[in-house]
RORO-165968 format. One record per residue: x, y, z of N, C-alpha, C in turn; residue in one letter. Coordinates in steps of 0.02 Angstrom, whole numbers, padded with zeros to 5 digits, always signed. Layout:
REM residues N
XYZXYZXYZA ...
REM end
This chain:
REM residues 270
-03089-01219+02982-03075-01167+02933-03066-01200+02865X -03061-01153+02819-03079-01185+02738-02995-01218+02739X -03012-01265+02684-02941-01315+02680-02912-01270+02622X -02855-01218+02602-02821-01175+02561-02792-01233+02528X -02779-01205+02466-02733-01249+02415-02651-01241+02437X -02625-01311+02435-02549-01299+02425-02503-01260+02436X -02468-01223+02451-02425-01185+02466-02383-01219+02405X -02341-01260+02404-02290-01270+02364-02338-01296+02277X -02320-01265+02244-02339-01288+02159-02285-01275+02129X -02292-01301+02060-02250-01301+01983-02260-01215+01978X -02219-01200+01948-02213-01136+01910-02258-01133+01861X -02296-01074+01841-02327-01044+01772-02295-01078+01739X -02327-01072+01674-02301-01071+01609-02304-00997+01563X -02305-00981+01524-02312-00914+01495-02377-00909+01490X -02396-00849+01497-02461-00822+01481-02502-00825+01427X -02558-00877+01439-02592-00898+01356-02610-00840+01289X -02626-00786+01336-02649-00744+01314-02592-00696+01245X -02553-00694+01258-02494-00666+01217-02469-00702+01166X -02534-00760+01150-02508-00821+01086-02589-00797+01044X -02602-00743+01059-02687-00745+01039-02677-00667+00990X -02635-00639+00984-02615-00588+00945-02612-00516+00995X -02621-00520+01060-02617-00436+01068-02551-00456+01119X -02520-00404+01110-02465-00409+01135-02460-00392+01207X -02376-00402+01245-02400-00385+01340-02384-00310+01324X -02358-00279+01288-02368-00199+01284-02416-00180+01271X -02449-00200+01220-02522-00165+01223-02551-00186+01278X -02561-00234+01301-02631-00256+01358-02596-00205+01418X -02535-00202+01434-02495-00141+01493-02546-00059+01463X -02522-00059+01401-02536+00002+01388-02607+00027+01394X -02654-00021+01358-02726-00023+01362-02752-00025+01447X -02715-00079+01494-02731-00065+01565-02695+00003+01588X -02651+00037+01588-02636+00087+01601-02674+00161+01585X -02700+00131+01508-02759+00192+01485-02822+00188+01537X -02845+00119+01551-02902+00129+01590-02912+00154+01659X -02846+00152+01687-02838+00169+01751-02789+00233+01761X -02751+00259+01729-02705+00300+01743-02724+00382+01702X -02779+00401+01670-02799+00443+01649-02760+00472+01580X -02768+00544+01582-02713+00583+01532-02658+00581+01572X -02659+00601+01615-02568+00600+01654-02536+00530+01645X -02541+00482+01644-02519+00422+01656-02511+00395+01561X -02547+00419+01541-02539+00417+01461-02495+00488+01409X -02498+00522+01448-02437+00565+01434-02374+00562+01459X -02375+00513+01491-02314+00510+01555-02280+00438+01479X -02316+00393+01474-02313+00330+01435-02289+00353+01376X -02301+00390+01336-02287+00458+01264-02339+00439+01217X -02400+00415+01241-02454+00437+01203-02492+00450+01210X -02510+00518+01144-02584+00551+01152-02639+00530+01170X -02680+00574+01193-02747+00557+01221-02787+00519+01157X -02778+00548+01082-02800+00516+01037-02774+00431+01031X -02731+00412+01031-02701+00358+01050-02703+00299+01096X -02701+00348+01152-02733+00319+01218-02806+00293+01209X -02870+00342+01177-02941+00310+01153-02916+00269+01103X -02880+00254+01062-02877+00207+01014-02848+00142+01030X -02819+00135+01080-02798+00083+01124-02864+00049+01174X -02877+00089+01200-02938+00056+01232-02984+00040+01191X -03011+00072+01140-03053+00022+01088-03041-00021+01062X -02973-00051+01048-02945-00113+01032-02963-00146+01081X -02940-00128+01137-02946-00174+01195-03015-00216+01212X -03072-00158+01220-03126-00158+01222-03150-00227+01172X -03147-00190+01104-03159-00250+01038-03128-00304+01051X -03060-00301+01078-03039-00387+01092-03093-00438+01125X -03106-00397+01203-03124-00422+01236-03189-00419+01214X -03224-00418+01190-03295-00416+01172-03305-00472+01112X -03237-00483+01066-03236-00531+01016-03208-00612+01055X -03168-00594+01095-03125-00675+01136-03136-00652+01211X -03215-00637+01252-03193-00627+01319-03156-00681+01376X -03112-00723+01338-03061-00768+01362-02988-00726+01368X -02977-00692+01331-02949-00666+01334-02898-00620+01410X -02978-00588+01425-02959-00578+01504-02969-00633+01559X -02991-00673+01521-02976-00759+01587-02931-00769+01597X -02903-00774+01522-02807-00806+01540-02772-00736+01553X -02779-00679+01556-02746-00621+01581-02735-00642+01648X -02811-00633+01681-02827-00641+01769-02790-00718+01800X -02789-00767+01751-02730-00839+01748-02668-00812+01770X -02659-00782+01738-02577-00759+01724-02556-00721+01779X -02595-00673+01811-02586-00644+01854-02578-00687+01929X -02641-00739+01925-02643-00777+01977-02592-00812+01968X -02556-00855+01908-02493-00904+01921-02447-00853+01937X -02415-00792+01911-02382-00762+01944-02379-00736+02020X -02428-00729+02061-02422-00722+02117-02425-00795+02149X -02427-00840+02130-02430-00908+02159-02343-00921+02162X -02306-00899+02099-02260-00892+02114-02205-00846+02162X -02240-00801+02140-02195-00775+02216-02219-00777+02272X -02269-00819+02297-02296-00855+02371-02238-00906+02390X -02232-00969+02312-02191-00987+02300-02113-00976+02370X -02083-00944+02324-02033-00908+02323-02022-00878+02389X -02081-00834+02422-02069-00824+02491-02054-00872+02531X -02104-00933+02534-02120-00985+02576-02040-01014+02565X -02011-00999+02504-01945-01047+02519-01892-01018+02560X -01906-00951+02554-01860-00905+02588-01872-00915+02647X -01937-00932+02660-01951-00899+02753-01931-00986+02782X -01945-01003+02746-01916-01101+02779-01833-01083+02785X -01792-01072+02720-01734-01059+02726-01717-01034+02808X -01754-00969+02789-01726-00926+02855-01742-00968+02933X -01776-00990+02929-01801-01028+03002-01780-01096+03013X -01746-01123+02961-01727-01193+02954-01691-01206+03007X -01656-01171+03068-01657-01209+03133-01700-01220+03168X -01741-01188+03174-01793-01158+03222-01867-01222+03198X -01860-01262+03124-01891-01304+03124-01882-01372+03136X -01810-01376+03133-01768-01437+03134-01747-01455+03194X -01758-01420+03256-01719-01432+03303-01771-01409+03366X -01802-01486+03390-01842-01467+03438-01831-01422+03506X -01863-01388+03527-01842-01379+03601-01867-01385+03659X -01858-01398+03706-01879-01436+03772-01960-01428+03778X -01982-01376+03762-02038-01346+03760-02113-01390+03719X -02056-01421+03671-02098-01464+03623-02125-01537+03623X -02181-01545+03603-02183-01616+03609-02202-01647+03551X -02171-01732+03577-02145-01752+03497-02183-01822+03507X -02195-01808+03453-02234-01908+03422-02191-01910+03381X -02182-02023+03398-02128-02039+03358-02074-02031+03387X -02017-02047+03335-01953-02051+03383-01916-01991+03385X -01880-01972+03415-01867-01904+03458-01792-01894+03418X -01760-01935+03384-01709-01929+03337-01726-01968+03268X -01781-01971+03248-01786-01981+03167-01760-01940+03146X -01742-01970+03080-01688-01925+03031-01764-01881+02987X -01823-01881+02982-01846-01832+02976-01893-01810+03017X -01919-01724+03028-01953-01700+03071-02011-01664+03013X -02076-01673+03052-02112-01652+03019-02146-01611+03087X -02157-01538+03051-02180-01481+03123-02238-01467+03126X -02293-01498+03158-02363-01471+03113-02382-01416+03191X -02415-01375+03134-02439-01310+03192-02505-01309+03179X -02543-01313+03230-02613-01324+03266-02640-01309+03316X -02719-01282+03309-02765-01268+03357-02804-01301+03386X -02800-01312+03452-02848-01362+03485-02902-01397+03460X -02933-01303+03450-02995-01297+03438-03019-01313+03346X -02963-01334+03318-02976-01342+03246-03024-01388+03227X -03049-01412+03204-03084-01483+03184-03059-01512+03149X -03007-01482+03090-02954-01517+03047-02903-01550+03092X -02882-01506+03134-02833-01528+03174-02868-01591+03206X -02910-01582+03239-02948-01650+03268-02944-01714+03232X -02953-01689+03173-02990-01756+03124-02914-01785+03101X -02839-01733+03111-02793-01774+03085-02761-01818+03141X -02792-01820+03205-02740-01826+03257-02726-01921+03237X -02791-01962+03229-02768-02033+03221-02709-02020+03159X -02727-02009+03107-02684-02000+03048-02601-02006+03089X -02592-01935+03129-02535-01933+03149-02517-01997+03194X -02557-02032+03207-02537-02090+03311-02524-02152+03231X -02540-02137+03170-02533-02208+03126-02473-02173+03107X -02456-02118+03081-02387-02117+03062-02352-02118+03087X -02329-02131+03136-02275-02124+03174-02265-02211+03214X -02309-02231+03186-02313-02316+03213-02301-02352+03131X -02307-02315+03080-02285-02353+03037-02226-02326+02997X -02194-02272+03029-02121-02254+03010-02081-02224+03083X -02035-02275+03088-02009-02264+03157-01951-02232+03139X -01935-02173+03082-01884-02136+03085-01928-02054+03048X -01977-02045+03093-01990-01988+03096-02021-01960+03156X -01998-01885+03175-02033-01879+03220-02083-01815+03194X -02132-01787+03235-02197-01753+03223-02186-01705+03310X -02160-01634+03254-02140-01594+03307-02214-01544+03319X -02261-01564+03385-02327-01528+03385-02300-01458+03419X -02327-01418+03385-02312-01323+03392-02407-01289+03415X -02411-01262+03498-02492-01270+03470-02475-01200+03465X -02516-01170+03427-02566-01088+03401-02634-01086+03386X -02644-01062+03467-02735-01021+03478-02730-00960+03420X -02774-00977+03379-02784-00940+03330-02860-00938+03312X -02900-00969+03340-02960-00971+03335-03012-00935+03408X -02972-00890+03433-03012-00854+03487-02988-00889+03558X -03026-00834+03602-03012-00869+03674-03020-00912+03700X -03085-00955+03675-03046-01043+03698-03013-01070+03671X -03001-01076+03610-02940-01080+03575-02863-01069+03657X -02861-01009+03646-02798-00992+03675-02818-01020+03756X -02874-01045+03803-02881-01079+03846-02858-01164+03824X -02882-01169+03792-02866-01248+03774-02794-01255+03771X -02762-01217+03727-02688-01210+03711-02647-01187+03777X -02670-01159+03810-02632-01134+03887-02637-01198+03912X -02701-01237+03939-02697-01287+03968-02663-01353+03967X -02640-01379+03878-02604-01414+03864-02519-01397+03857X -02519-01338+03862-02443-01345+03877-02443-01326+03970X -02494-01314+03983-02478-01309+04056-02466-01389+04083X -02506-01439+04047-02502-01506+04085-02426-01517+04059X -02390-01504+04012-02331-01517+04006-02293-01523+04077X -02288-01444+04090-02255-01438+04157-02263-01477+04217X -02325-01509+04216-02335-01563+04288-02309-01627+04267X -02313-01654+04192-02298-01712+04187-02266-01710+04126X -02236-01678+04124-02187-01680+04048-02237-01706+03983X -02206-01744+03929-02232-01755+03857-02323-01802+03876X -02289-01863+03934-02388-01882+03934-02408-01849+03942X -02386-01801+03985-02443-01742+04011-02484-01703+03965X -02449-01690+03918-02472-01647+03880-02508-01694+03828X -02488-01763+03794-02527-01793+03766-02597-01826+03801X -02580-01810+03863-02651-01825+03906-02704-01796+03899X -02687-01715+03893-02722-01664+03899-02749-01668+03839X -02688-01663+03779-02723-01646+03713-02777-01670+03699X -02773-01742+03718-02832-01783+03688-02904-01768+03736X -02878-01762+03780-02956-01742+03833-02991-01693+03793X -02937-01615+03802-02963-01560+03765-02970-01573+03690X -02961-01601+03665-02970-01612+03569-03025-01674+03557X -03052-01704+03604-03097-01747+03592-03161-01721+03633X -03146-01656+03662-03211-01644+03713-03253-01612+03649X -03302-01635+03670-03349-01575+03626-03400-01509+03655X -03386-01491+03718-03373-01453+03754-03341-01382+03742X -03372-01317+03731-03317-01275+03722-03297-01256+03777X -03225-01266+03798-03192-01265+03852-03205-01186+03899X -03211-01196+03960-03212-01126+03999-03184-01153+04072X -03149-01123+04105-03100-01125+04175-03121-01186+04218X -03188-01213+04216-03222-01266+04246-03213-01309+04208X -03235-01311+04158-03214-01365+04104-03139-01380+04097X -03096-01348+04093-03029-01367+04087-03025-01410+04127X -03036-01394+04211-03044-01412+04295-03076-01481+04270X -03126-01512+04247-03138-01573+04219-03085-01600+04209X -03087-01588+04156-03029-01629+04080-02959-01639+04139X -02940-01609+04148-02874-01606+04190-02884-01665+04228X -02954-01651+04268-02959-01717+04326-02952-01779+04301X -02996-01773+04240-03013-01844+04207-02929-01875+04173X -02901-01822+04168-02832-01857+04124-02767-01869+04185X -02803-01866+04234-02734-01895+04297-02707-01823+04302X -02737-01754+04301-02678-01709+04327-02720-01654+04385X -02688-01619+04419-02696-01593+04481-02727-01506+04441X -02783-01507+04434-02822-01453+04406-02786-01373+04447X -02770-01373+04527-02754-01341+04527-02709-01298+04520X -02656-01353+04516-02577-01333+04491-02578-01329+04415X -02615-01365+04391-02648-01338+04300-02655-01255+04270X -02708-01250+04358-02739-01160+04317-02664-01110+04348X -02639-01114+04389-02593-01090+04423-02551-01107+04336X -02513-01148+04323-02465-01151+04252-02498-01114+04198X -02560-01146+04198-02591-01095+04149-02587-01026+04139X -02598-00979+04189-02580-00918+04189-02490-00894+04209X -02447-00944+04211-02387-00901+04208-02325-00909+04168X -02294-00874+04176-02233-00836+04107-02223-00910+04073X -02202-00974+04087-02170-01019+04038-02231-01043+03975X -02303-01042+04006-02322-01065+03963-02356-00988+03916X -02350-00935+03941-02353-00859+03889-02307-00882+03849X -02233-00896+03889-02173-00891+03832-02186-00928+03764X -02188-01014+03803-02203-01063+03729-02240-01032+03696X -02317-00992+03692-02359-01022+03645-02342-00946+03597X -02295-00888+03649-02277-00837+03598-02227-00852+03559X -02174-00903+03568-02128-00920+03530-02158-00963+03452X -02205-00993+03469-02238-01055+03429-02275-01013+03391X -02315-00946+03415-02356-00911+03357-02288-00870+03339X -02253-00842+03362-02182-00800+03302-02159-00850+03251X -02164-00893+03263-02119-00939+03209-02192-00949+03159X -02238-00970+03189-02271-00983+03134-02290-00906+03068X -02305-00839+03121-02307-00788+03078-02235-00794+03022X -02166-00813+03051-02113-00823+03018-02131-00861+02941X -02147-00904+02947-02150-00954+02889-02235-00941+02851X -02230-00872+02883-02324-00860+02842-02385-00904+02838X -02383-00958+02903-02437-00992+02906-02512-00961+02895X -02541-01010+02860-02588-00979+02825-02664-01008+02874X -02642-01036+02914-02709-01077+02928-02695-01133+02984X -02728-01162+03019-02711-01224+03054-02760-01288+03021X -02728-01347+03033-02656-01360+03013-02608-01337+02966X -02538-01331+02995-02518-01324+02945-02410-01383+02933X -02399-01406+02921-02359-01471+02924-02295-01445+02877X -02224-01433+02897-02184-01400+02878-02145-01494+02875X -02106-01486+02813-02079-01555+02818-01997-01552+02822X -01952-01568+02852-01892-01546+02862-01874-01456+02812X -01903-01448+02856-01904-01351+02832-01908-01361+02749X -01918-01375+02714-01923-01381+02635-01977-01384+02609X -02032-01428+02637-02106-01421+02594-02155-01413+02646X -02193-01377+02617-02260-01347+02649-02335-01395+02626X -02372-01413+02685-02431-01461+02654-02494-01368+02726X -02517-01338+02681-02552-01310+02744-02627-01357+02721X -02674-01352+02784-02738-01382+02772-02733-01443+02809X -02801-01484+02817-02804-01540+02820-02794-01582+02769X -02749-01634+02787-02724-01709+02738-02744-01757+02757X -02743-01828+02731-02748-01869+02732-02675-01918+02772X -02681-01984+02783-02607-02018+02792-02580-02019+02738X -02599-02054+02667-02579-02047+02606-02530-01981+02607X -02550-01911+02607-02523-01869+02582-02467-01852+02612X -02452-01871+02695-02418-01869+02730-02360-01895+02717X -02387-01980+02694-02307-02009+02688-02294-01989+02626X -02324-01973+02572-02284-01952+02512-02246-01875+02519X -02267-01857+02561-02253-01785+02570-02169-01798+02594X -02159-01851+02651-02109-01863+02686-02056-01908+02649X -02096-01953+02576-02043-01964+02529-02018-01908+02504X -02056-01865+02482-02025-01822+02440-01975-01771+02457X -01968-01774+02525-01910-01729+02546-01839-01787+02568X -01851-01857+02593-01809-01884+02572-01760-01912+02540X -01792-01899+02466-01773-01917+02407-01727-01863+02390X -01731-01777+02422-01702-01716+02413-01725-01675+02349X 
REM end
């Protein structure tokens, strides 16, 4: 899937456009004339004569500086960037146990009490996700006080959600290898996985295929992967990958190692 920009940015600055001579009342008033008719301009307290004399300004602006409405449509976009902003801090706030505090269910690269946790939520079937997995087996070998809490979410269709059943099903036969057994079978196959194919991969990674499809279809591994997609709808994941860093900063997309460990200074530092 496409790599989205950032979740976390700098704030706007003021709107260029309001240093260029038309003011944010007129450009309100002039957008309100174009869209809101006579009612919406009588409602505002000016005449319909008024109302046309506003939109011809408008018009003439934009026809003399059509930059004008660039940095408008700017302004609009940094403002909603900010309150993306703003959500994303709220919805970390609100979930900040629920990211910080693994549960049995989870499996962890790295050390299992580093003083920081980084939560990345991922689809088997991603190719980003694929392409970061060395990234992650180097970070965690070159900082031994973090751990990498993996959350999976089939979000990419029904093998997707086969692949993702199957790796938390190997959990259950063999705890954390198990499931790092699996992952890598299923995330390096290039194979799109179907009930036989799983039956492979399973064999090939040391686990008992049939006690696999049997886990696969029942309640513990429904539970995990519904708990793992609520939290992620929680924090408005936008995409897989997506790498929550002690509940405070958001990296969604594929990264690099570079971006990783700076990501993990920067919440250290507070």
């Amino acid at each position: 899937m496409p790599h989205p920009r950032p979740t976390v940015r700098p704030h706007a600055s003021t709107p260029p456009w309001r240093a260029r001579g038309l003011s944010a009342a007129l450009l309100a008033a002039s957008l309100l004339g174009f869209g809101g008719g006579a009612r919406a301009a009588d409602a505002s307290g000016f005449t319909d004569a008024q109302r046309q004399e506003i939109v011809n300004i408008v018009r003439s602006a934009l026809k003399t500086d059509p930059s004008i409405l660039t940095d408008a449509i700017a302004a609009l976009r940094a403002g909603a960037e900010a309150q993306q902003q703003a959500s994303t801090r709220d919805a970390l706030a609100a979930n900040r146990a629920a990211l910080t505090r693994p549960v049995a269910t989870d499996a962890i690269l790295g050390n299992p009490h580093g003083g920081t946790t980084v939560v990345e939520f991922y689809d088997p079937r991603c190719p980003y996700c694929r392409k970061v997995l060395p990234d992650l087996d180097r970070l965690v070998h070159d900082d031994r006080d973090v751990r990498v809490v993996e959350k999976i979410v089939p979000v990419l269709g029904p093998a997707s959600l086969l692949a993702a059943q199957a790796i938390v099903a190997a959990s259950l036969q063999g705890g954390q290898d198990a499931y790092f057994r699996m992952q890598r079978a299923v995330m390096t196959d290039s194979t799109k996985p179907d009930a036989a194919r799983i039956r492979v991969l399973a064999t090939q990674a040391g686990l008992d295929p049939d006690r696999l499809a049997a886990d696969m279809a029942g309640p513990a591994v429904a539970a995990t992967l519904r708990d793992n997609t609520a939290l992620a709808q929680a924090i408005n994941m936008e995409g897989t990958p997506t790498f929550v860093f002690d509940a405070r900063y958001v990296i969604p997309g594929a990264v690099e190692l570079d971006d990783l460990k700076t990501a993990i200074a920067k919440v250290r530092k507070g």
